[in-house]
ROBA-215787 format. One line per 3 residues: their letters; for each residue x, y, z negated of C-alpha. Coordinates in steps of 0.1 Angstrom, whole numbers, m for minus. Each point is the difference from the previous one (the first is absolute). Last residue first. Layout:
<rs>
a = X Y Z; ...
</rs>
This chain:
<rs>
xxx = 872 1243 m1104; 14 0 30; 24 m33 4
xxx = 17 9 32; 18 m16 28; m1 7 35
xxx = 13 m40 20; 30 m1 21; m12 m24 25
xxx = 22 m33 11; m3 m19 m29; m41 7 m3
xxx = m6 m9 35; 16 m35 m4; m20 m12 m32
xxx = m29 14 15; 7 m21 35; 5 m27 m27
xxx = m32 4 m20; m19 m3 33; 13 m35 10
xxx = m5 m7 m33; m32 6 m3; m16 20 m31
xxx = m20 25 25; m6 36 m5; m22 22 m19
xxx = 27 2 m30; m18 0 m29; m28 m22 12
xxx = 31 m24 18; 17 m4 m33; m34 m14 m19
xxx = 1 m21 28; 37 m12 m5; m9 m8 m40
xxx = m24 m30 14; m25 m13 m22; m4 m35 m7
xxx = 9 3 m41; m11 33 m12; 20 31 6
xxx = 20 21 m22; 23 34 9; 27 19 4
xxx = 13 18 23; 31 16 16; 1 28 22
xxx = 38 7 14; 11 33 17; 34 3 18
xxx = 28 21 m10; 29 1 32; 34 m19 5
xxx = m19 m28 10; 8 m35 m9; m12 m30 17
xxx = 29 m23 11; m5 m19 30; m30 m12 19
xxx = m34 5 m10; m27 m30 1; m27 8 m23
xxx = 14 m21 m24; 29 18 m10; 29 m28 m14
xxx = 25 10 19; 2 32 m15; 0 m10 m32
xxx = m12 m27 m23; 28 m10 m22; m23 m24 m27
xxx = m17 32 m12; 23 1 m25; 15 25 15
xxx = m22 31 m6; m4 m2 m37; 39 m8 m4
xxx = 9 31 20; m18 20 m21; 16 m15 m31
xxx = 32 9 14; m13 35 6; m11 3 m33
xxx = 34 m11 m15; 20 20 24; m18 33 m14
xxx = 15 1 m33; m11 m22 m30; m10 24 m35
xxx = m37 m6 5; 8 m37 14; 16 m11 m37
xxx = 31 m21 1; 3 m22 m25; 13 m31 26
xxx = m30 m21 m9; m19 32 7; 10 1 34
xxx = m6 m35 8; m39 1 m16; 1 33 27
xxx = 11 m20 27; m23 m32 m7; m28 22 m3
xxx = 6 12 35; 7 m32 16; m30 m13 m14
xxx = m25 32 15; 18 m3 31; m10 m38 1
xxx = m38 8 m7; 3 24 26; 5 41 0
xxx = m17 20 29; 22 26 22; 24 m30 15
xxx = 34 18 17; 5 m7 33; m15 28 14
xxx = 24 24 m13; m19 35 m1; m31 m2 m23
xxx = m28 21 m13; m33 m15 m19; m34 12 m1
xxx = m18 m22 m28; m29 m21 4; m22 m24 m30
xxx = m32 m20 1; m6 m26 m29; m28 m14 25
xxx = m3 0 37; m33 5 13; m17 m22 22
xxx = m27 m2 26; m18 m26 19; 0 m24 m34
xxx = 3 m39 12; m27 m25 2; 8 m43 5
xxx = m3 m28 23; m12 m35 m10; 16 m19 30
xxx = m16 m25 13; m21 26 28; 36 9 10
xxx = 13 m34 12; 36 m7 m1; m1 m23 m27
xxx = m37 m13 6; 18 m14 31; m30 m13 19
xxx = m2 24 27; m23 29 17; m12 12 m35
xxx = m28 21 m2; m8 30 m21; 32 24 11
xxx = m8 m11 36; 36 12 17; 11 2 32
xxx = 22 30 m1; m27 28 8; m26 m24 m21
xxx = 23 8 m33; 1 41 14; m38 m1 0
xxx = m4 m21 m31; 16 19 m22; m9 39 14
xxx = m37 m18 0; 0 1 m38; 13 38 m2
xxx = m36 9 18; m13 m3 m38; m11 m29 m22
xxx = 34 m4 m9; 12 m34 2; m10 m30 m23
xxx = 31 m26 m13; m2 m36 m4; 7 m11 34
xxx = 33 20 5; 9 31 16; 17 28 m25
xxx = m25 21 m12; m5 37 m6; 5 16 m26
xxx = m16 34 m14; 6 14 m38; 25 28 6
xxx = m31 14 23; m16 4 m31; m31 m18 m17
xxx = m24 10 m29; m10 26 21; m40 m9 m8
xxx = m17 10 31; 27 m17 21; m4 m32 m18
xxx = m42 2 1; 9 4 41; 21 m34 m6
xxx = 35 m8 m2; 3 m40 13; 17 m15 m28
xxx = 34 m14 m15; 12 m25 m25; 37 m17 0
xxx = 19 32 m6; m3 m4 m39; 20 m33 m4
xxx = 31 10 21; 19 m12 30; 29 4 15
xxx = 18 m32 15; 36 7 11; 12 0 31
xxx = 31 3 25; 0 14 36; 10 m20 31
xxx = 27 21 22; 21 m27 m2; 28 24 m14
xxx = m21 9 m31; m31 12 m7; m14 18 m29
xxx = m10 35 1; m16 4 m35; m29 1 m19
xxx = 0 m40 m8; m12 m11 36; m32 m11 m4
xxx = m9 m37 m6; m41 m1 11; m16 m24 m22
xxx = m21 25 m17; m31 m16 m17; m32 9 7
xxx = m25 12 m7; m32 18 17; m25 26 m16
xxx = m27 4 17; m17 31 m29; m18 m7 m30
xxx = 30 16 m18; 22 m9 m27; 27 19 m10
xxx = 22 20 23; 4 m21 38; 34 5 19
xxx = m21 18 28; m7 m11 38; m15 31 19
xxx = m35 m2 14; m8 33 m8; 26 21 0
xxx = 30 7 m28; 18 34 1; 26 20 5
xxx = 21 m17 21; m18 m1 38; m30 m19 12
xxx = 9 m7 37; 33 4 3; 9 m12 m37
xxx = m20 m33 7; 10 0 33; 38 m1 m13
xxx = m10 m27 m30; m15 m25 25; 33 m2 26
xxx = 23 m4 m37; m29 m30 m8; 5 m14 31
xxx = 39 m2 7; 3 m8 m40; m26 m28 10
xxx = 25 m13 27; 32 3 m24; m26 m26 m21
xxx = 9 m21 27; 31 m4 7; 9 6 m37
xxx = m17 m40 m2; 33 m14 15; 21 22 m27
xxx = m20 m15 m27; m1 m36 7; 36 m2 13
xxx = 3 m8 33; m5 m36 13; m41 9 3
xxx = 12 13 30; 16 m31 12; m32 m18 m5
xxx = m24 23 19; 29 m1 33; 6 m41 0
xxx = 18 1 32; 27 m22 m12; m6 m13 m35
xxx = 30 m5 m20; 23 26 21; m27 23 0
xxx = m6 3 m32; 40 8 m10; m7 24 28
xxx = m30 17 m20; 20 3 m31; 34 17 15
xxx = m23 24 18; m27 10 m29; 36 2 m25
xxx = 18 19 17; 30 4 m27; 12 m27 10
xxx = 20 13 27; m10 m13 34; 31 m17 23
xxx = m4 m33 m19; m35 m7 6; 3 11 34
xxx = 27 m26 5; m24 m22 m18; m35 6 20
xxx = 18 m1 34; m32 19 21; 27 10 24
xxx = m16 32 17; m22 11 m30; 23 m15 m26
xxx = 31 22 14; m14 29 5; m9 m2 m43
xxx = 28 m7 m12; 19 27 24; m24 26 m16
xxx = 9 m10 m30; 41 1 8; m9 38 15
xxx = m17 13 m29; m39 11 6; m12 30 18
xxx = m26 m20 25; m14 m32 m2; 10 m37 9
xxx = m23 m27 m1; m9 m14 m37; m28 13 m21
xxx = m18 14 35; 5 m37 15; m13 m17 m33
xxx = m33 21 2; m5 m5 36; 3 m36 m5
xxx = m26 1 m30; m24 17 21; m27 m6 m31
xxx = m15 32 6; 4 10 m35; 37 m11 4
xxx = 6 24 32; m12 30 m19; 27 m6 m29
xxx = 28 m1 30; m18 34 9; m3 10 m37
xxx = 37 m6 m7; 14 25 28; 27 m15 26
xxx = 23 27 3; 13 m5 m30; m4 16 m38
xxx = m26 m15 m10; m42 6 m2; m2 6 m40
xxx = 34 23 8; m22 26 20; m15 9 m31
xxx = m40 m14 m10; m17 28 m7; m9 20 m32
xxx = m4 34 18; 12 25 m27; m1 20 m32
xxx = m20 32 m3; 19 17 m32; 38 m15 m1
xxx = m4 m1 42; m9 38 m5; 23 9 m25
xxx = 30 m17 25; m12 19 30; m7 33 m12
xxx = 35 m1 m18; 12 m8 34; m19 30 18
xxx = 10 27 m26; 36 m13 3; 0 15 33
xxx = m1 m8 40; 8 m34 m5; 31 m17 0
xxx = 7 m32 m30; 38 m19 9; m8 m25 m25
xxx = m32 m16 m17; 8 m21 m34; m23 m24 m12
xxx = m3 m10 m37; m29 m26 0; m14 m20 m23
xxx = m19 m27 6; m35 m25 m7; m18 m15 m30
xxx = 17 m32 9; m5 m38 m4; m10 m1 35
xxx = 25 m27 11; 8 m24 m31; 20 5 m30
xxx = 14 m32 m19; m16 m8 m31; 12 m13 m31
xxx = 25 30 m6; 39 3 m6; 21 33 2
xxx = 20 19 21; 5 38 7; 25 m8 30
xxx = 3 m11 34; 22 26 20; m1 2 40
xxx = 18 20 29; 31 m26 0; m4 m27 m24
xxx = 35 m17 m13; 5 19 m34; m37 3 m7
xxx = m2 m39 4; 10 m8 m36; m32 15 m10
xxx = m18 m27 15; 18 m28 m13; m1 14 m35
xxx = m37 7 m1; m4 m40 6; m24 m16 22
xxx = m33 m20 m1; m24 20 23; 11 33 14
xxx = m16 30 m8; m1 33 19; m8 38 m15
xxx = 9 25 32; 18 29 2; 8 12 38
xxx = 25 29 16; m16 0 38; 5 m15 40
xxx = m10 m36 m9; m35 7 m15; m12 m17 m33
xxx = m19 m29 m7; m26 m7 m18; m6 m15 m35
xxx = 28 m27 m2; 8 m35 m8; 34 m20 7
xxx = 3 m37 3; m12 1 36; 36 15 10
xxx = 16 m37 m9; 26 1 m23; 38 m7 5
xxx = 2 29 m21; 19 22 24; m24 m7 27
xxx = m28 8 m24; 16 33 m5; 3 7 37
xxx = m37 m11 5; m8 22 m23; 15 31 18
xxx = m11 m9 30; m37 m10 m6; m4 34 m22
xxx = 13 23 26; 37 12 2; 11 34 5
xxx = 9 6 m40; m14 m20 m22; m7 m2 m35
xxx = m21 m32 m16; m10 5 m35; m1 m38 m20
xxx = m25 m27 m12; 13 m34 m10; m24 m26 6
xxx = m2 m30 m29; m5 17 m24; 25 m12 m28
xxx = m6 m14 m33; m5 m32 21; 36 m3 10
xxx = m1 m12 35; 8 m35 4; m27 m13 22
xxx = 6 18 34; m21 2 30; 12 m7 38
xxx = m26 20 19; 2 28 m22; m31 16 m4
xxx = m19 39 m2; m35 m6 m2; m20 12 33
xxx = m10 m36 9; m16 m11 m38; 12 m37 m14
xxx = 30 m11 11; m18 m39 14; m17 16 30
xxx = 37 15 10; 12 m33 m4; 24 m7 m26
xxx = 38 1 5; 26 m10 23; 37 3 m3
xxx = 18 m3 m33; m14 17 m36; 11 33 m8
xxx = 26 1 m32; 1 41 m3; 39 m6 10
xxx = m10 m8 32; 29 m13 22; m1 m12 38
xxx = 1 m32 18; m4 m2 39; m11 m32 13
xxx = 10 m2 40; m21 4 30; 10 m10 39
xxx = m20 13 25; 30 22 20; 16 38 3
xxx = m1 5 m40; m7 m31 m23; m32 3 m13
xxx = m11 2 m35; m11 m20 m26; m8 5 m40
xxx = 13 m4 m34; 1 10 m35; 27 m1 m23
xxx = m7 6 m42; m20 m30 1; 24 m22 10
xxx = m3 m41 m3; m38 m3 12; m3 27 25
xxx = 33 m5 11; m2 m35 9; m38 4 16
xxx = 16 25 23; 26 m20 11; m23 m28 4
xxx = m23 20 22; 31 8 20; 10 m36 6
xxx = m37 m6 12; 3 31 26; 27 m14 14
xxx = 21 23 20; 22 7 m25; 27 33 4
xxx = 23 m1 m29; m13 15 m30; m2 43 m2
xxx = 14 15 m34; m14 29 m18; 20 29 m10
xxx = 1 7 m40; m9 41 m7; 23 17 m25
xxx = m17 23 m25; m5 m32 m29; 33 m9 1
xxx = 9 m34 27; 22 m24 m13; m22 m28 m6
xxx = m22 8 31; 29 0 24; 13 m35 m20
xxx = m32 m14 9; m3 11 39; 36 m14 6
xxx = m10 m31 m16; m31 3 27; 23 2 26
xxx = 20 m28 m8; m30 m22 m1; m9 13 36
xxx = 34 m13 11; 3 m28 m16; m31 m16 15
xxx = m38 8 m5; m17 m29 m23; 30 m16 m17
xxx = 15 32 m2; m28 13 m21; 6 m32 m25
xxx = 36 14 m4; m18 38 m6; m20 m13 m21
xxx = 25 m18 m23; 21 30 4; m28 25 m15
xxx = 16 0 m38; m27 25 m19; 8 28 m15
xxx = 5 21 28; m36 5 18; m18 4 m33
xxx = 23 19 m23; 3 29 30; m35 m4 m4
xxx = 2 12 m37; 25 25 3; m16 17 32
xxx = m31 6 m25; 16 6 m29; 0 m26 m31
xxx = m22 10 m24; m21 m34 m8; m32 16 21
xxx = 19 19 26; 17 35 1; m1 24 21
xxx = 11 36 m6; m17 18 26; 15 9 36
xxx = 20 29 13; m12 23 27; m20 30 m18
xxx = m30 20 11; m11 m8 30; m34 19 1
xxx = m36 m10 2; m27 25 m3; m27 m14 m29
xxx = m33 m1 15; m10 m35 m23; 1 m17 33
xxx = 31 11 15; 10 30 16; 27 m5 22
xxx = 28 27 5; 10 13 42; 27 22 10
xxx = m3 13 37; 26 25 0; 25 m27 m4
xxx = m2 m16 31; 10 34 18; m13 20 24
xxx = m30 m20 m14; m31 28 12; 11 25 19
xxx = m20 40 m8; m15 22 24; m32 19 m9
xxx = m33 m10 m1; m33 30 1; m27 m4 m20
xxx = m28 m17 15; m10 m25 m31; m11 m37 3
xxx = 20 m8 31; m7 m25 28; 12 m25 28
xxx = 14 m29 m15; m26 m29 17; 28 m24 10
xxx = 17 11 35; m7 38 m15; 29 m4 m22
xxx = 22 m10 26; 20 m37 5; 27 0 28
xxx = m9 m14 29; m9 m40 11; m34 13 15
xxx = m32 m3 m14; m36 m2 16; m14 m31 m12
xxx = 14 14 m35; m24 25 5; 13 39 0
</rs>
């Protein structure tokens, strides 16, 4: 299906190119993230270690003349006598405002190093001057308070607000981004000179969460830091609906402030700290780990299942794009991605923000009411923030009315450009189902494009992979706009054309064939896969060697492009047959089970009392604690839409897996070659829905 020819529906496989199988065995029943928790996912990071969360508490910390850390700023902020400035403040902003910031002083004085100190808000000030000087007073007198404006809600007015940062960060402001040095470095607007110089100056710690994506749950921590989310640096993110382990680092703060938070955070834990001289950027990853657990499993026999899962262990599967890389709305990614290569910049604004189907009723609401009313700031304050495309293309608007091209460049450089590499995924996933109809799995064909081995007097084309894929799992959130992370790595930047003297030699398998990702640096197969490109490209008004406009930015003969393997096999492969009867119980152990676990039995032997001689009580209790630390997810909590308790009386039967895939791969397509059906939701929840309401055969033959 062209995007020309889409309807607002519910996304299918076959809408974008997911159409094939590499083996014919036979599929069996099975619901994929009954639960949150049976979809656990561990990063692997560069040096292919699996990260875990392995304890909470930070490091000793001590500073150069061996005071501690919170000691010595403590020492800072009250050691010296502020009521001369605050006198002079009142000169400046009135008694009020002077009175609040005593108020702000004495909070930091008295505050312990786990309580958080509340900012303060100045009067309203409509005079932008006055404000400046504010700022400028702070910046100059207080270097452990930084500043910054915001509006006043229901009207125009802005007021100063003033907030603590016990890392010392500089007031508002900061360099240029020209004058910071590299793009893709993590930064901190605001900067900070004292720092202890035997420190790094980014901390790097293990991120858990719990049904929260990356974004979310960092933008939670930065909101309890008073820091801006930008200050943090990743690898990839990591799907909402899931168990995650991530390594993050934050630049210039404290292990002690961060581990402080565990008590507050709901469905996250920092911990694992220490200090480096380099913050982590996106595509600093080797790829994930995945323990994924399949409930309420029918098929005719166990034979069949244990078929299934040795064959998807042995043959692997269809490396396409999931149906997360196009979003979870009714409005797919490509088409609005489609619209942007055509330059219909207007178009491409009204499919980012006119209402669509299956979303919350208050966004929905939002997004009526702009489209009859066109009020930019009651709209504004109706949409949560947590949209970002729509919240930044308004802002746009409301500068420069009309101005389509400008106001999508509003959104943030890489979720404006997932637009259009979603459009290449469409491509490339259409590309690898002819290739498998046509020419099969077995083997490579002349013509193929080959991850090149040596050196050869073949073409041989490359290029660099500028293509962010999603980092190997389903990531999208409520906006329906999936998350990224760059994957790319030194040895896939070389193919060539397989030749007749290729074929003769077998040198090449079918493990070896790619195909490209449209860009003006890449070739194409020099087979009838080309035209499958620019066919279904010219089908949606497309010229994938010409640009139409002048926005090299949305143009896809400026963009370099990129190869990516058609088929892949998961790595450290592992299955076991499980039996269950309370569906509310978790059948896979997280990093926070595994704590709360060792944390029992260092209890228990504190007390001299030895487990071998314990009764049964014990284990159960420690049974419980494994299952409930799952930050209470139950019932209520099923994603794939069931109401009220699930618990059947009866034995159900569980496969869980586990598995490694390289970073840009999606786990959910391996799922879908074991299975033979789709990964959508919509599908996963009629599953979710049979499989409560059938009493199931069980049996583990053999």
């Amino acid at each position: 299906m062209t995007t020309a020819a889409f309807n607002a529906k519910t996304l299918d496989e076959t809408d974008v190119g997911i159409s094939c199988f590499v083996s014919d065995t036979p599929g069996f029943r099975g619901v994929l993230k009954q639960r949150y928790s049976d979809f656990i996912v561990n990063e692997v990071d560069r040096e292919g270690n699996i990260v875990h969360l392995t304890c909470l508490d930070p490091p000793l910390e001590k500073s150069q003349d061996g005071l501690r850390k919170e000691e010595a700023n403590d020492l800072n902020v009250t050691e010296k006598d502020y009521s001369s400035l605050v006198e002079s403040f009142q000169t400046l902003a009135g008694v009020a405002d002077a009175e609040s910031l005593k108020g702000l002083l004495d909070q930091i004085e008295s505050a312990g190093a786990e309580n958080v100190v509340r900012p303060i808000v100045l009067s309203a000030d409509p005079d932008k001057s006055h404000r400046t000087e504010v700022h400028n007073f702070f910046k100059k007198n207080f270097k452990f308070l930084i500043t910054d404006t915001v509006e006043v809600p229901g009207s125009d007015l802005k007021c100063v607000r003033v907030r603590y940062s016990s890392s010392g960060e500089k007031g508002r402001g900061g360099r240029k981004r020209k004058d910071r040095g590299e793009s893709n470095k993590p930064f901190d607007s605001r900067g900070s000179d004292d720092w202890p110089d035997h420190l790094g100056k980014f901390l790097l710690f293990t991120l858990y969460k719990e049904n929260k994506d990356t974004q979310e749950a960092l933008g939670l921590i930065g909101k309890m830091l008073g820091i801006q989310q930008r200050s943090f640096g990743f690898a990839g993110t990591k799907d909402k609906r899931s168990i995650s382990t991530q390594r993050v680092t934050v630049f210039k703060q404290h292990a002690e402030r961060l581990a402080a938070l565990n008590k507050r955070l709901i469905g996250i834990k920092v911990g694992d700290f220490c200090y480096v001289r380099e913050g982590l950027v996106l595509g600093q990853l080797l790829g994930n780990h995945f323990t994924i657990t399949l409930r309420g499993v029918v098929a005719e026999s166990d034979d069949i299942i244990k078929a299934a899962a040795d064959g998807l262990g042995k043959g692997g599967f269809i490396n396409y794009y999931g149906l997360q890389r196009f979003g979870s709305g009714s409005v797919p990614t490509h088409l609005i991605g489609a619209a942007l290569l055509r330059g219909e910049w207007k178009l491409a604004v009204g499919l980012i923000l006119d209402p669509r189907e299956g979303e919350r009723a208050a966004i929905q609401e939002a997004r009526e009411y702009y489209k009859e009313v066109r009020n930019i700031d009651v709209t504004l304050r109706k949409l949560p923030r947590h949209l970002v495309a729509e919240r930044a293309i308004l802002q746009c608007l409301k500068k420069c009315p009309g101005n389509y091209l400008q106001a999508l460049k509003g959104i943030p450089r890489t979720l404006r450009m997932m637009y259009v590499h979603s459009y290449q995924s469409y491509l490339w996933n259409h590309a690898a189902s002819m290739r498998v109809q046509k020419h099969g799995v077995t083997k490579v064909v002349l013509g193929d494009l080959v991850y090149c081995k040596g050196s050869s007097q073949e073409t041989i084309a490359e290029v660099m992979n500028d293509e962010p894929g999603v980092d190997s799992i389903d990531t999208c959130d409520d906006s329906g706009l999936p998350e990224f992370s760059e994957a790319s790595t030194p040895e896939e930047r070389i193919v060539k054309v397989i030749s007749a003297e290729d074929l003769a030699a077998g040198i090449y398998t079918v493990d070896d064939v790619v195909l490209p990702l449209p860009g003006s640096r890449v070739i194409y197969p020099t087979n009838d896969i080309a035209d499958v490109y620019h066919d279904l490209a010219r089908q949606d008004g497309i010229n994938l060697t010409e640009s139409v406009h002048g926005s090299k930015e949305f143009s896809i003969t400026s963009m370099t492009g990129g190869y990516r393997r058609v088929f892949q096999r998961p790595m450290d492969y592992e299955w076991e047959l499980l039996t269950y009867t309370d569906c509310n119980v978790s059948l896979a152990l997280s990093d926070m089970d595994v704590i709360a676990k060792a944390s029992l039995t260092d209890s228990i032997k504190e007390n001299d009392l030895s487990i071998e001689n314990n009764d049964s009580s014990t284990f159960n209790s420690m049974e419980q604690s494994e299952t409930s630390v799952n930050t209470g997810e139950n019932s209520s909590n099923n994603e794939n839409g069931a109401d009220g308790p699930v618990n059947p009386q009866y034995p159900q039967l569980a496969l869980k897996l586990g598995f490694t895939l390289p970073s840009s791969c999606y786990a959910t397509m391996a799922i879908r070659e074991l299975l033979k059906s789709s990964t959508s939701v919509a599908f996963q929840k009629t599953l979710n829905q049979v499989s409560q309401n059938t009493t199931p055969n069980v049996s583990l033959n053999g």
